[in-house]
C-alpha positions in Angstrom: -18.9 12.8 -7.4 -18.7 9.3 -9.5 -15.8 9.2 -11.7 -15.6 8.5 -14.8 -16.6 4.5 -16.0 -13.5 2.5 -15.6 -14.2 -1.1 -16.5 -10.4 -2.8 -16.7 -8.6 -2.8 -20.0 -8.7 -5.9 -21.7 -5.6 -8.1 -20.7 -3.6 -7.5 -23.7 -5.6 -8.7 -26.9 -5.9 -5.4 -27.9 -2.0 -4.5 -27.0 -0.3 -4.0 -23.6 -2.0 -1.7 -21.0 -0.4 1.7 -20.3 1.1 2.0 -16.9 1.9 5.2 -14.5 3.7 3.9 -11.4 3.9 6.4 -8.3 7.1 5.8 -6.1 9.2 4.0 -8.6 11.9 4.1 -6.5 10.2 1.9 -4.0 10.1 -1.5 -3.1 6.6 -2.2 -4.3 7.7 0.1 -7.6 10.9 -1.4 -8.2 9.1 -4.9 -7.8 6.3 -3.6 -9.8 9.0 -2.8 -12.8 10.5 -6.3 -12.5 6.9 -7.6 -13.4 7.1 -5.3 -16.2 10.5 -5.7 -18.1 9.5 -9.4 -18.0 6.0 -9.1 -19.4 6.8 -6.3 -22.2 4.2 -7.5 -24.3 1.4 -6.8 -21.5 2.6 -3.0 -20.1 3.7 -0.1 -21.2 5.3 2.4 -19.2 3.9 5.7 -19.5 5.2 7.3 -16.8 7.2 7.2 -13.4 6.8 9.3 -10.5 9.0 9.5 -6.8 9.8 12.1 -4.3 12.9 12.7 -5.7 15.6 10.9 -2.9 16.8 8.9 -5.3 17.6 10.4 -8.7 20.1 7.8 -10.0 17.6 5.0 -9.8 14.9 7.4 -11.2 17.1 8.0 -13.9 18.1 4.5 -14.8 14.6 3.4 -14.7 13.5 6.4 -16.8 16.1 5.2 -19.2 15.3 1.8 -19.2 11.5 1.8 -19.6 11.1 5.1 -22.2 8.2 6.9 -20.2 6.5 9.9 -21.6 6.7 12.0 -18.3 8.4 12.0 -14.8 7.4 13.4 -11.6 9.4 14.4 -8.4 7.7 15.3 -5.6 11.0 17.5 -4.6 11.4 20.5 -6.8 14.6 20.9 -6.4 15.3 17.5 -7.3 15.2 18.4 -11.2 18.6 19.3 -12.0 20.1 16.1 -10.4 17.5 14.3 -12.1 18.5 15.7 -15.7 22.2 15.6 -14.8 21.8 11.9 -13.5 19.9 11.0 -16.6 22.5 12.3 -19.1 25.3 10.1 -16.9 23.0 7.2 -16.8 23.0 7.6 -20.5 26.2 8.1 -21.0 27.2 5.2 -18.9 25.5 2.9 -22.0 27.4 4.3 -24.4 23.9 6.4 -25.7 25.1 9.4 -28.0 22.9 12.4 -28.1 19.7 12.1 -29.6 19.7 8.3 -29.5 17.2 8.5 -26.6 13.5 11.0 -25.8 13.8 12.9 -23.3 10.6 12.7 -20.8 8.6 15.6 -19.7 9.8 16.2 -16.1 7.3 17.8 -13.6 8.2 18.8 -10.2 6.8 19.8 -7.0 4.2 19.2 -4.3 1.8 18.3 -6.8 3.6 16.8 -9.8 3.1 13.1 -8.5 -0.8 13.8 -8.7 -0.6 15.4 -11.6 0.7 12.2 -13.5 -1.9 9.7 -11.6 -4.8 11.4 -13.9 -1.8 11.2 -16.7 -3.7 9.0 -19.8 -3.4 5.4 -19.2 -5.0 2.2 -18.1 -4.0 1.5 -14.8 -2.3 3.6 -12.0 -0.4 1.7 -9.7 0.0 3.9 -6.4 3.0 2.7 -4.3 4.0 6.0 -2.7 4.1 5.2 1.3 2.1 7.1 3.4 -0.3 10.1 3.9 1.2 12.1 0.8 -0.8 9.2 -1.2 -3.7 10.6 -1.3 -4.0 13.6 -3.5 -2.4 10.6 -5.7 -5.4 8.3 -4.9 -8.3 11.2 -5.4 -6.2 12.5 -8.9 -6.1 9.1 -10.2 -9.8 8.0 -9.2 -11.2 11.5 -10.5 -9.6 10.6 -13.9 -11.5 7.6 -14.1 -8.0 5.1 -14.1 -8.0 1.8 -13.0 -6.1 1.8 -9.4 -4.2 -0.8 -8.3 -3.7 0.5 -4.5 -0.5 -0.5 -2.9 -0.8 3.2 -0.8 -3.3 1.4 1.9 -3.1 4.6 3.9 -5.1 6.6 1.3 -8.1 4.8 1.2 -8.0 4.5 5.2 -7.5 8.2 6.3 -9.5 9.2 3.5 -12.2 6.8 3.5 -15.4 8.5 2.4 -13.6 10.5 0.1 -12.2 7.6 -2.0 -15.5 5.5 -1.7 -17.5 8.6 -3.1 -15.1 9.3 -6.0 -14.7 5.4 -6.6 -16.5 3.7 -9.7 -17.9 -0.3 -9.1 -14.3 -1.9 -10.0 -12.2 1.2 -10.5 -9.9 -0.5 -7.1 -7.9 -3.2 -7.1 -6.0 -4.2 -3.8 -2.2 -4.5 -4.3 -1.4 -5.5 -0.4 -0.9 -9.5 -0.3 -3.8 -10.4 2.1 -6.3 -8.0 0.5 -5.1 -9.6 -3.0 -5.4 -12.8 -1.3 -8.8 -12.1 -0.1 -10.0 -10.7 -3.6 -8.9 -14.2 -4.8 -10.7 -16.0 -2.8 -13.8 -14.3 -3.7 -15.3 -15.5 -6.7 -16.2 -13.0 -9.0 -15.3 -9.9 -6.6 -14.6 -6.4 -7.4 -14.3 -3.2 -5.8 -18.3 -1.8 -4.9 -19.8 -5.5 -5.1 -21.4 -6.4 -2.2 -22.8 -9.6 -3.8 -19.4 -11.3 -3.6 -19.2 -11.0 0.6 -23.2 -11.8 1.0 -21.8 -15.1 2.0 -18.9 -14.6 4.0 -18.8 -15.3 7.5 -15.7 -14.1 8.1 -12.2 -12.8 6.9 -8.7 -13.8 8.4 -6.1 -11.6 7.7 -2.5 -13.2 8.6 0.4 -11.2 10.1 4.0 -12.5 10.2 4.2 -11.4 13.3 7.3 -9.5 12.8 10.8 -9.4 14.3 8.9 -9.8 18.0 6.8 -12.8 17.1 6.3 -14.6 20.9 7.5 -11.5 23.2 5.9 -10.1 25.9 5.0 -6.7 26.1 8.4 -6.2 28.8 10.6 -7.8 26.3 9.9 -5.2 23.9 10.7 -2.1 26.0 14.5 -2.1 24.9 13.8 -3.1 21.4 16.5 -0.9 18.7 15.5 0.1 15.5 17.8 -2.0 14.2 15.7 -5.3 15.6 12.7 -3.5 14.3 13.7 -3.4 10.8 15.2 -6.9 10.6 11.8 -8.3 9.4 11.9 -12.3 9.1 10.6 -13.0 5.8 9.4 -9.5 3.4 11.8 -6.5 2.4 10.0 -3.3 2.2 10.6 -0.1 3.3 11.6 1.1 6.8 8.1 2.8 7.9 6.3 -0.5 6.6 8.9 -2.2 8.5 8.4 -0.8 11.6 4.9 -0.7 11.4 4.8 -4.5 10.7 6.9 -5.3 13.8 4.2 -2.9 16.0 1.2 -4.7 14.0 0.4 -1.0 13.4 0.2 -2.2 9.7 -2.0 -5.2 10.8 -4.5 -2.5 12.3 -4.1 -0.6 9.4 -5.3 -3.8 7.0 -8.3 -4.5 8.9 -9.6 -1.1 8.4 -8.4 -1.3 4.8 -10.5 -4.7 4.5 -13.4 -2.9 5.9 -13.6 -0.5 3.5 -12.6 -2.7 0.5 -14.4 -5.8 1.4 -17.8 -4.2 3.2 -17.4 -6.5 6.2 -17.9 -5.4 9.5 -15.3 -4.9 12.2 -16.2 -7.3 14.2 -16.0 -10.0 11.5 -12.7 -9.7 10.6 -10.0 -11.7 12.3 -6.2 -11.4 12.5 -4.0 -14.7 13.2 0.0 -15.1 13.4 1.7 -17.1 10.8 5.5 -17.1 11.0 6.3 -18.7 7.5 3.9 -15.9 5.4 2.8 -18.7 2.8 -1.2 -18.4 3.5 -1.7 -14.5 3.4 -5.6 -14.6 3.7 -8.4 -16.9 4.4 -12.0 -16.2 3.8 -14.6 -18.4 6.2 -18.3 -18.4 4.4 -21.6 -19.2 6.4 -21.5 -23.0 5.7 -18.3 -23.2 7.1 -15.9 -23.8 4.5 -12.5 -21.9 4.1 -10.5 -20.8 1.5 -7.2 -19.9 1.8 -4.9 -18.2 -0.9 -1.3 -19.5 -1.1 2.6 -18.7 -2.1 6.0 -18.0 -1.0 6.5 -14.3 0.7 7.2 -12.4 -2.7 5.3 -8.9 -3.8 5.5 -9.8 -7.4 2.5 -12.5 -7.1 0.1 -10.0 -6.1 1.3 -6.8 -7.6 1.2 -8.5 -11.1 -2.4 -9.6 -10.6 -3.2 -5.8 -9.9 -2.0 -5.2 -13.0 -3.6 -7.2 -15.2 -6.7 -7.8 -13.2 -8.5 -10.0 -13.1 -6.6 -11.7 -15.7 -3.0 -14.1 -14.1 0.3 -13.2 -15.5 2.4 -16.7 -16.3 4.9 -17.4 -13.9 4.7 -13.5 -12.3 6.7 -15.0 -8.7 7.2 -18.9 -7.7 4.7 -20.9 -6.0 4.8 -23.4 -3.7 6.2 -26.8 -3.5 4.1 -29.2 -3.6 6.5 -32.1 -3.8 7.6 -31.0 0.0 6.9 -31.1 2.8 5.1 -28.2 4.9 4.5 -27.1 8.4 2.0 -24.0 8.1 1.7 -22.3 12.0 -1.7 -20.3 12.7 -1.1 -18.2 16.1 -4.0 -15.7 18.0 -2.7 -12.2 18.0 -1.7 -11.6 21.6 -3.3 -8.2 21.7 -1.9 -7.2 25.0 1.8 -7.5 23.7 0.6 -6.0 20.0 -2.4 -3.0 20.8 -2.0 -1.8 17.2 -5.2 -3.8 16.0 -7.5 -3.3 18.9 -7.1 0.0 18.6 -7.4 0.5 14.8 -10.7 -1.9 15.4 -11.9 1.2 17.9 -10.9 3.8 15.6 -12.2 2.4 12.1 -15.8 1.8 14.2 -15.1 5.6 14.8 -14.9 6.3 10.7 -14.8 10.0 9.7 -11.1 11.7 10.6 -10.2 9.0 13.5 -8.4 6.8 10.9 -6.3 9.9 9.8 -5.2 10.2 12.9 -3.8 7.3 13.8 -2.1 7.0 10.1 -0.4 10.5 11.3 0.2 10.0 14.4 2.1 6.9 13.7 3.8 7.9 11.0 5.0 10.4 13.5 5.8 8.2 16.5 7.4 6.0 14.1 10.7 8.8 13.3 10.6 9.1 16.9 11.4 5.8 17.4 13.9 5.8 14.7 15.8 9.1 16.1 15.8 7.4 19.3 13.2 9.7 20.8 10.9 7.3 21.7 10.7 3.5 22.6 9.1 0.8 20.9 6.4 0.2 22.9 5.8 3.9 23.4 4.8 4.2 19.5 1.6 2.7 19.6 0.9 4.5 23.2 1.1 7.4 21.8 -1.0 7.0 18.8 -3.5 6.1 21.3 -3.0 8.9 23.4 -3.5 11.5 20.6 -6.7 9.3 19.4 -8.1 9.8 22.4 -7.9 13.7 22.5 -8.9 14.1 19.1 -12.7 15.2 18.4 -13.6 13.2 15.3 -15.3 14.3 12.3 -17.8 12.0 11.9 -20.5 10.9 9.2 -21.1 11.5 5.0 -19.8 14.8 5.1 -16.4 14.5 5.9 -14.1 16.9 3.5 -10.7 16.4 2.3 -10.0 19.8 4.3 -11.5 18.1 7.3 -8.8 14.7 6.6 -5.9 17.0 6.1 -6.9 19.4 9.1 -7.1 15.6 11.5 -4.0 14.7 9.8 -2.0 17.7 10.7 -3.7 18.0 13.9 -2.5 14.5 14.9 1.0 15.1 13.2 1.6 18.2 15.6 0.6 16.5 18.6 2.3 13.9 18.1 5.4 15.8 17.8 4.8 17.5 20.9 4.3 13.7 22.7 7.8 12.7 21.5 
């Protein structure tokens, strides 16, 4: 099924574009509301959606930007939102009445149900698996999707690319941002743009463990792991980037936004996170896109793509000097990327499983049930067992089915 068309809103000569942002609460959402209080002219929010962990902040931004409707994934999260709201209000000396009241929907599904809510671009930021529904809801609707939720469009693969209208995508993450940037004239379902490329370099930081061995990192804490040298996200992404897990998860993600094969996508180290992608075409040139380590540079340009927001983050200074490192991946230290190389050449429900089984492995390693090295072990273990789902007719019960699947046995692993 095609959605509906979805050519992007015209960047603000016809009024600013109506926003819904999933997982306010965020790091990429509260970034993404920074771009927005300082660009009121260009957005609008219409509304706001988490999973309900942090109803203060919910609250405040509820207050703040007016939204016509608010979504927590945890039902029973509704009360403390309403009470928080009144006290946030109360706490800017608002009387009654001097303020709307948004619509609040709750539950397992109310985070979908505003990503097909009316408006011009969807920005998904919710972390993880539960993105999806999210991803389908909002792509079914015919919105415009800036994707920061890279795991929906990699477990569910098929299923987005089906449902996905030429341009209806727009990458949030900074090397697929950086990638779209460096191809004139791309967008989401045109294959003409990449006819040309040879190849694309994604860049990793590297992490916490940059230059280990694999026997260094068998006593890493999570602590270390979350003591990320240069970005501030949240802790799965965290620990994910010092495993390279997320590095894995990228490649795929290029895969199935860029239509480049596997084996034509590289990943190299750089420490200082200034050049976040590089795109090699068949004459041999290379373009590179660069800028200081800051989420606000490509998360505005998913919002008013393919328009540029003034000033949306700093850039670089030119009148300095620069010393800009490009590393290999030592894959035997770092697995994560091999193996998501193997399992996106797999397709169908391998990709799912590894998302689950990592997400998994991942609050085992944070309860202190597993050790570092051990995560990306296991997620290869319970690859290897699983029987994939392959081809076009992969269902979303088939994805959730692998994901669960994977998520169970991963349990049992740890």
């Amino acid at each position: 099924m095609m959605a509906a068309s979805s050519v992007p809103p015209d960047s603000g000569a016809t009024g600013p574009r109506d926003v819904v942002l999933l997982g306010s609460t965020g790091s990429i959402g509260t970034q993404a509301l920074d771009v927005i209080r300082r660009n009121p002219d260009r957005f609008r929010v219409v509304g706001l959606a988490a999973g309900g962990g942090r109803v203060d902040l919910l609250a405040a931004q509820a207050l703040e930007f007016r939204p016509e409707v608010v979504a927590v994934a945890k039902a029973s999260a509704v009360q403390d939102l309403q009470l928080a709201f009144y006290a946030e209000a109360a706490k800017h000396g608002y009387s009654s009445g001097d303020y709307p009241i948004p619509k609040i929907v709750a539950g397992p599904d109310a985070v979908a149900e505003i990503a097909a809510w009316p408006c011009d671009v969807v920005l998904n930021g919710v972390t993880g698996a539960l993105g999806l529904s999210s991803t389908l809801a909002a792509l079914d609707a015919g919105r415009t999707l800036a994707l920061a939720n890279k795991e929906s469009l990699i477990i569910g693969g098929p299923l987005v690319k089906e449902r996905a209208a030429p341009g209806q995508i727009v990458p949030v993450d900074s090397e697929h941002s950086a990638l779209a940037q460096c191809l004139p004239g791309w967008s989401y379902g045109d294959s003409a743009a990449t006819e040309r490329v040879r190849r694309l370099v994604l860049t990793a930081s590297g992490g916490p463990f940059r230059g280990r061995t694999r026997a260094e990192l068998a006593d890493v804490t999570p602590e270390q792991a979350l003591a990320h040298p240069t970005w501030d996200m949240g802790p799965v992404i965290t620990i994910n980037s010092a495993t390279l897990v997320n590095k894995g998860l990228e490649v795929i993600e290029a895969h199935l936004l860029f239509d480049v094969p596997f084996d034509r996508i590289e990943v190299m180290v750089h420490p200082q996170s200034v050049i976040h992608s590089l795109v090699e075409f068949i004459d041999g040139s290379t373009l590179a896109q660069a800028s200081p380590p800051d989420m606000r540079l490509p998360i505005a340009l998913s919002l008013s793509w393919p328009e540029r927001l003034a000033d949306a983050a700093p850039a670089v200074d030119w009148t300095k000097a620069h010393t800009w490192e490009l590393l290999p991946l030592d894959d035997e230290a770092f697995p994560a990327v091999s193996l998501a190389r193997h399992v996106g050449e797999l397709g169908g429900t391998a990709p799912a499983v590894y998302n689950a089984a990592n997400e998994e492995c991942v609050e085992a390693f944070r309860a202190g049930r597993l050790a570092f090295t051990g995560i990306v072990d296991t997620v290869a273990r319970v690859v290897g067992e699983h029987d994939v789902v392959a081809g076009a007719g992969v269902t979303l019960d088939d994805v959730l089915a692998a994901d669960a699947w994977a998520r169970a046995r991963a349990r049992e692993l740890t």
